[in-house]
DOKE-756514 format. One record per residue: x negated, y, z negated of N, C-alpha, C, CB in turn. Coordinates in steps of 0.1 Angstrom, whole numbers, padded with zeros to 4 digits, always signed. Glycine has a CB too. Layout:
<nodes>
XYZXYZXYZXYZ
...
</nodes>
This chain:
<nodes>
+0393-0158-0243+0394-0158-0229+0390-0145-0222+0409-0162-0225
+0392-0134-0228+0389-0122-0224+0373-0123-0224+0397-0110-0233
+0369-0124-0235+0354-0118-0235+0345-0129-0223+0345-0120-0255
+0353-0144-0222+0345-0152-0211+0349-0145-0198+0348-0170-0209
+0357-0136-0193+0364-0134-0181+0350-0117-0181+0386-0132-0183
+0350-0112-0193+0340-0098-0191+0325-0103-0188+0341-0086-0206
+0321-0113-0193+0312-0123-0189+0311-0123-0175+0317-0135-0195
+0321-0132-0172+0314-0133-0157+0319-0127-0149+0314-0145-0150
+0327-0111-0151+0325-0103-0145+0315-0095-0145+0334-0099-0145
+0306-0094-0158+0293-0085-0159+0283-0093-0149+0286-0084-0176
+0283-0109-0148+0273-0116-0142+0275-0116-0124+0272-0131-0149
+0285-0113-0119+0291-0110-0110+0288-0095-0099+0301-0111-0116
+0287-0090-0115+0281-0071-0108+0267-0074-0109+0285-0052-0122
+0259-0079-0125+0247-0081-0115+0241-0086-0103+0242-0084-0120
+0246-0101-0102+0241-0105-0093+0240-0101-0079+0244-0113-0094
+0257-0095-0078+0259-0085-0062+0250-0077-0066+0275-0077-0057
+0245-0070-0074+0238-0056-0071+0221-0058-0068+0240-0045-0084
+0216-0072-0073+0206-0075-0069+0204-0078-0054+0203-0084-0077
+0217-0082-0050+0217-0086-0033+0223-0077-0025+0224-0100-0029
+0225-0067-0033+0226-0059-0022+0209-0049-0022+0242-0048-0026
+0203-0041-0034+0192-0041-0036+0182-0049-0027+0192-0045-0047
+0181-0060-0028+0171-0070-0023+0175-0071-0007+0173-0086-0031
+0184-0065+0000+0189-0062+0016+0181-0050+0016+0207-0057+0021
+0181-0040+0010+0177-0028+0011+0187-0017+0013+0168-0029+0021
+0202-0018+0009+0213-0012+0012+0206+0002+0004+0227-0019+0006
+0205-0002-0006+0205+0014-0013+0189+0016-0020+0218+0016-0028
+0178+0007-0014+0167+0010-0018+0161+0020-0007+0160-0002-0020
+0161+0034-0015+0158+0043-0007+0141+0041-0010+0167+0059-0011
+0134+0047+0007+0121+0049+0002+0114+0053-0001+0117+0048+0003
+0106+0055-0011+0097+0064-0019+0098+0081-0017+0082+0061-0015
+0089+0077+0000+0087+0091+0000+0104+0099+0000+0075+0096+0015
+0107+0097+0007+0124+0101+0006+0130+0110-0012+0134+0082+0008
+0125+0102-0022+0126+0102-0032+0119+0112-0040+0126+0092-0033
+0106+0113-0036+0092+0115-0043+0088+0125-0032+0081+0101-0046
+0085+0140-0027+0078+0148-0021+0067+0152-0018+0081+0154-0023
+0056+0146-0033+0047+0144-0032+0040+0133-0025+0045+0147-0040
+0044+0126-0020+0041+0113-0008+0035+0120+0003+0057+0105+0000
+0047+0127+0012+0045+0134+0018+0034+0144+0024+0049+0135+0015
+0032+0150+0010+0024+0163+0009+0011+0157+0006+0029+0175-0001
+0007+0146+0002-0004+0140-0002-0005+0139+0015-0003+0128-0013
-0003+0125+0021-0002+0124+0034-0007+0132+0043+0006+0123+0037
-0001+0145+0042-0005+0155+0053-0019+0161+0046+0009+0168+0055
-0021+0163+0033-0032+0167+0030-0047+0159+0033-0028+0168+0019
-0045+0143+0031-0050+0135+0034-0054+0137+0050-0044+0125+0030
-0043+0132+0056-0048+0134+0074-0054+0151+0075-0029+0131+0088
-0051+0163+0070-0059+0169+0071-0076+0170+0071-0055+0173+0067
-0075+0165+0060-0092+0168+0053-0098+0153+0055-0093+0174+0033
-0090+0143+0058-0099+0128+0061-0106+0124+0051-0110+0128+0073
-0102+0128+0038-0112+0121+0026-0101+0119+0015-0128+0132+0019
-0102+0107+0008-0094+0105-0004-0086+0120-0014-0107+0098-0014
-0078+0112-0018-0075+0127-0030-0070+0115-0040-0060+0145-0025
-0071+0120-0053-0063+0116-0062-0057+0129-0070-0071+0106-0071
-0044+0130-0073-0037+0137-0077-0029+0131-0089-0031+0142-0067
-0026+0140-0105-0019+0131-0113-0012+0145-0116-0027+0122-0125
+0009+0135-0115+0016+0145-0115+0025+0138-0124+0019+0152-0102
+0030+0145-0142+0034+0138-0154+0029+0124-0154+0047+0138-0155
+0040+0113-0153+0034+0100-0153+0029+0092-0145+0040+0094-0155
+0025+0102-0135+0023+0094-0121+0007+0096-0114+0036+0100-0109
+0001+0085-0106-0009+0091-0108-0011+0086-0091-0020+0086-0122
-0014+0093-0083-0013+0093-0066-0025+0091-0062-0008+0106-0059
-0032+0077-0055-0043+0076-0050-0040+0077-0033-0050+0063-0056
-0045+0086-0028-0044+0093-0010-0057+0084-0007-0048+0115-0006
-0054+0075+0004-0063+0067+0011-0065+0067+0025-0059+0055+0008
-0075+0075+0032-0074+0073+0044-0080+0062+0047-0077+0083+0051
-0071+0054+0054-0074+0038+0057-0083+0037+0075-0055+0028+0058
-0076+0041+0084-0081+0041+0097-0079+0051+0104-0077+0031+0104
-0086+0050+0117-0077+0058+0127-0079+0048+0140-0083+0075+0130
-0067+0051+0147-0063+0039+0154-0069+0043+0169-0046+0036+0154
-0070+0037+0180-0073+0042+0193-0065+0052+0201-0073+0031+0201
-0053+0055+0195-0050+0062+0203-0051+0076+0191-0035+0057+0212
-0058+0076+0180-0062+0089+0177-0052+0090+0164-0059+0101+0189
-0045+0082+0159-0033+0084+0150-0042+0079+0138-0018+0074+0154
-0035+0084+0130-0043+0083+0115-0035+0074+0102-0043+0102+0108
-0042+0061+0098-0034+0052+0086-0036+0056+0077-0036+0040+0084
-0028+0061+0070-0029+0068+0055-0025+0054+0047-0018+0084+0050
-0026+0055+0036-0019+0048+0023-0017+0058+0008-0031+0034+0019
-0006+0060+0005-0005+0067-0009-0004+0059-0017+0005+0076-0011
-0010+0052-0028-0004+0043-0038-0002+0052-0050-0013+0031-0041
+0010+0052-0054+0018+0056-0068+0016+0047-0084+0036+0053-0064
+0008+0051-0087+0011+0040-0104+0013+0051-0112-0005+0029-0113
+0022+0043-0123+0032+0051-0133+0024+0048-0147+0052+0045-0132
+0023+0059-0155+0010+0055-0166+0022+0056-0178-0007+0070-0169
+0016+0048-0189+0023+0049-0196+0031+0032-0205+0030+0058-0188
+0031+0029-0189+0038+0011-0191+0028+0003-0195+0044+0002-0176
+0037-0007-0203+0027-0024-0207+0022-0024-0192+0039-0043-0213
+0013-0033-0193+0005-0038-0182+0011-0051-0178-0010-0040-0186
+0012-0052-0164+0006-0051-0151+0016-0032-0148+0010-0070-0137
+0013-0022-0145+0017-0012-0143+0023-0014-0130+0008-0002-0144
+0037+0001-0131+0043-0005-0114+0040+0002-0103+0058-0007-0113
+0036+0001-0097+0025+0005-0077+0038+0008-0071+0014-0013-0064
+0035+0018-0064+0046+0023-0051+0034+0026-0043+0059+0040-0054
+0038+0021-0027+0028+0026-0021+0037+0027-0006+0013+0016-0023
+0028+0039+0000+0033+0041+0012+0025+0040+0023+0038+0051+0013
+0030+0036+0034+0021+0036+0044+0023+0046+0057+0022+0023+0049
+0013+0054+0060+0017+0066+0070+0008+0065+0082+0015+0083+0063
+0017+0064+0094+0009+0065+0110+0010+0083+0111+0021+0053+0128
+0001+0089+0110+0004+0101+0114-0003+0103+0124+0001+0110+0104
+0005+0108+0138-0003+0111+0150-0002+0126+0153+0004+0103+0163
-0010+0136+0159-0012+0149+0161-0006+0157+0148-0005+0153+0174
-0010+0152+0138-0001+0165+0132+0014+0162+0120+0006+0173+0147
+0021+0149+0129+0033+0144+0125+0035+0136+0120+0040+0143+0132
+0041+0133+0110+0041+0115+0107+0050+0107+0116+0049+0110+0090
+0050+0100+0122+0052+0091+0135+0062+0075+0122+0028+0086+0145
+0054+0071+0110+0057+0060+0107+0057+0062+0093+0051+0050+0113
+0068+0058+0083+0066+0057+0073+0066+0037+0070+0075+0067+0067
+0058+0030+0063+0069+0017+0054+0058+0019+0042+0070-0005+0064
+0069+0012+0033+0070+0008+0016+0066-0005+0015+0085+0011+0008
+0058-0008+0007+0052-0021+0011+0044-0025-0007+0039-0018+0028
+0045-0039-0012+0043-0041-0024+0029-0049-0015+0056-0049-0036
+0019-0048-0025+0006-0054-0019+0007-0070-0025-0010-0044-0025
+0000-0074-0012-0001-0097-0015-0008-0097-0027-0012-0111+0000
-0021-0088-0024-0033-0094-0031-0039-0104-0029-0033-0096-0040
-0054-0108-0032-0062-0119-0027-0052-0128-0028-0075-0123-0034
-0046-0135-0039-0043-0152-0036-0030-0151-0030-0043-0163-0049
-0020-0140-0026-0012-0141-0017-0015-0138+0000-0002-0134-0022
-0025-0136+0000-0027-0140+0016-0033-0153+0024-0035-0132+0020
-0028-0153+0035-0032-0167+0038-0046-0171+0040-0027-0172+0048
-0050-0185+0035-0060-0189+0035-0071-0187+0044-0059-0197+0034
-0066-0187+0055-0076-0184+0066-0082-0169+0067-0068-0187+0080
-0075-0159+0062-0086-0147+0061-0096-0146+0051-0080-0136+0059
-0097-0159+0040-0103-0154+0031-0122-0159+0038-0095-0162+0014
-0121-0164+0045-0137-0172+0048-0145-0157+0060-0133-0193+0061
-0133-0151+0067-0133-0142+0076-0135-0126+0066-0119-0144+0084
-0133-0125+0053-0131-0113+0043-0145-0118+0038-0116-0112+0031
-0152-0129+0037-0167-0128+0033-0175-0123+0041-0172-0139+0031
-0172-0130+0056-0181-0124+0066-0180-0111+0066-0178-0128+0078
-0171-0103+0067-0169-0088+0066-0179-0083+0058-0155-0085+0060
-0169-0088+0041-0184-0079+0033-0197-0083+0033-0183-0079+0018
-0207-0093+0041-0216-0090+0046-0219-0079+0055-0217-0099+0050
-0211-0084+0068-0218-0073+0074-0212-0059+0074-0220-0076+0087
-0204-0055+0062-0200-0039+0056-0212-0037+0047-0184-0037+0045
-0216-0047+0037-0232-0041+0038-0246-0040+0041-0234-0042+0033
-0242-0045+0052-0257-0044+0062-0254-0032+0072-0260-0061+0073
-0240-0031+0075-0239-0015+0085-0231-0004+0080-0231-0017+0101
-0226-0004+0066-0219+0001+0064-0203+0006+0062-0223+0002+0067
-0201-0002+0075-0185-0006+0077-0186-0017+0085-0175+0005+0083
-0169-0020+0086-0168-0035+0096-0158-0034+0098-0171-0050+0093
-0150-0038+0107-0135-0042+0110-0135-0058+0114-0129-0031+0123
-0128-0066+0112-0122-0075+0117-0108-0079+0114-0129-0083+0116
-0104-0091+0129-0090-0093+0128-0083-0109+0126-0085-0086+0140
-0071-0111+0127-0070-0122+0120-0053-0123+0123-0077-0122+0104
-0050-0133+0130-0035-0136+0132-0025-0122+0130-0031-0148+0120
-0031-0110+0136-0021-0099+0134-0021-0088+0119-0005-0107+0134
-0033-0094+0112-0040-0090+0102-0052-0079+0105-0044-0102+0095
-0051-0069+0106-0067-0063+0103-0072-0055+0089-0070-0051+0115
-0084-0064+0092-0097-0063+0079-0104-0051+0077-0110-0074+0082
-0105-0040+0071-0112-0030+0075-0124-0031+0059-0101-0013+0079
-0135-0033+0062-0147-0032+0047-0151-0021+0050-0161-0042+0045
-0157-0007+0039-0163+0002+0035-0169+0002+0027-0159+0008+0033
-0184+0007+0029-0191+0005+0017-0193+0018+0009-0204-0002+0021
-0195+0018-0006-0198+0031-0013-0206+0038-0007-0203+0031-0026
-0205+0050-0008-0214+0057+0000-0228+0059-0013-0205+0072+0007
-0225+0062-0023-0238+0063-0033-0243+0052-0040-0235+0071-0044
-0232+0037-0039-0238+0024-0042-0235+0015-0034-0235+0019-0053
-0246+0013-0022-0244+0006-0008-0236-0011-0013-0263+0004+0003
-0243-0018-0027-0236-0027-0030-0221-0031-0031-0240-0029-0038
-0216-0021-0035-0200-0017-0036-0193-0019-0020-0198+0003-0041
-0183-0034-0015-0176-0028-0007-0164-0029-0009-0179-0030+0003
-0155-0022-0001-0142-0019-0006-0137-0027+0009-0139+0001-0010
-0120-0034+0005-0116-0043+0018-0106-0040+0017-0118-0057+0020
-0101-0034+0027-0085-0031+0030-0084-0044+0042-0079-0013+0037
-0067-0046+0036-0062-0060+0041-0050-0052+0050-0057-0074+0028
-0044-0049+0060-0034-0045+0066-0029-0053+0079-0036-0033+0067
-0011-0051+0078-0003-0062+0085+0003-0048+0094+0009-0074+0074
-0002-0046+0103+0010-0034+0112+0001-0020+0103+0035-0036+0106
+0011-0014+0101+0002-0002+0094+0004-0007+0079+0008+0016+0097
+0010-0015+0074+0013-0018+0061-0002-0022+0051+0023-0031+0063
-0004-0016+0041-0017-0024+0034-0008-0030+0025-0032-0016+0026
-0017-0045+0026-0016-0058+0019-0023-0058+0014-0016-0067+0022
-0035-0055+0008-0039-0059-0001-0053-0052-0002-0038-0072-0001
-0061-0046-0014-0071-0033-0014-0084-0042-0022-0064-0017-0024
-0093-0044-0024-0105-0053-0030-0112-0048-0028-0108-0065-0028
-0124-0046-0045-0136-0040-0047-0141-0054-0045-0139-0032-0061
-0156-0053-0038-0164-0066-0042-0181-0060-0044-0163-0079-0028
</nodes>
């Protein structure tokens, strides 16, 4: 009787702790956690070009994603931890930095192609056409914007950020 009663008192603690977890009570975020978020960020909105930085297990890709009309800058930091079986696990942050300041942080797990909805995918071809005929492209899509880039040393290469708000959803080589 005892060991069924420690039973579903152990299944009890997990389960509350996954729902409390899964609210976000005590999921602190990243950068909060991690400093180099941050300091990537600001380094990034400085200099406006990528960085990759690897610090012990961790390996920090700095993405400047946009800049918006009123002059504010979309960063993206994505975190992968080296070391793990595969699929490895991604932390990524999203930063509105305006004049100087970060204005917005969110933590955001990417959809990827087959979790976004169908209707951007016919609109993400058109894009990487005309990202390689000009270079770049933007388009938008129910509150979604599409931003394509093409390599700068292999015009075939384009690269498609998928973002909801400042949040990236989802990053694709084609």
């Amino acid at each position: 009787m005892k060991k069924m009663f420690k039973i579903f008192l152990f299944a009890i603690i997990v389960f509350s702790a996954n729902i409390v977890y899964g609210f976000g009570i005590f999921n602190i975020p990243y950068n909060k956690s991690d400093s180099n978020f941050n300091k990537l960020a600001m380094r990034v909105y400085n200099s406006n070009s990528p960085y990759i930085y690897t610090y012990g297990a961790y390996t920090y890709n700095a993405i400047p994603i946009t800049t918006t009309t009123s002059g504010c800058k979309l960063i993206s930091i994505i975190r992968r931890t080296q070391g793990f079986p595969k699929p490895a696990y991604w932390a990524i942050e999203n930063y509105k930095i305006c004049g100087g300041n970060i204005d917005e942080v969110r933590n955001t797990n990417p959809a990827g192609w087959n979790n976004l909805p169908n209707g951007i995918k016919p609109i993400v071809n058109n894009l990487i056409a005309e990202t390689r005929q000009y270079g770049k492209a933007i388009a938008n899509y129910n509150g979604y914007r599409m931003i394509g880039k093409a390599q700068v040393y292999n015009g075939k290469a384009v690269y498609v950020y998928v973002l909801n708000g400042i949040k990236l959803e989802a990053m694709m080589r084609f």
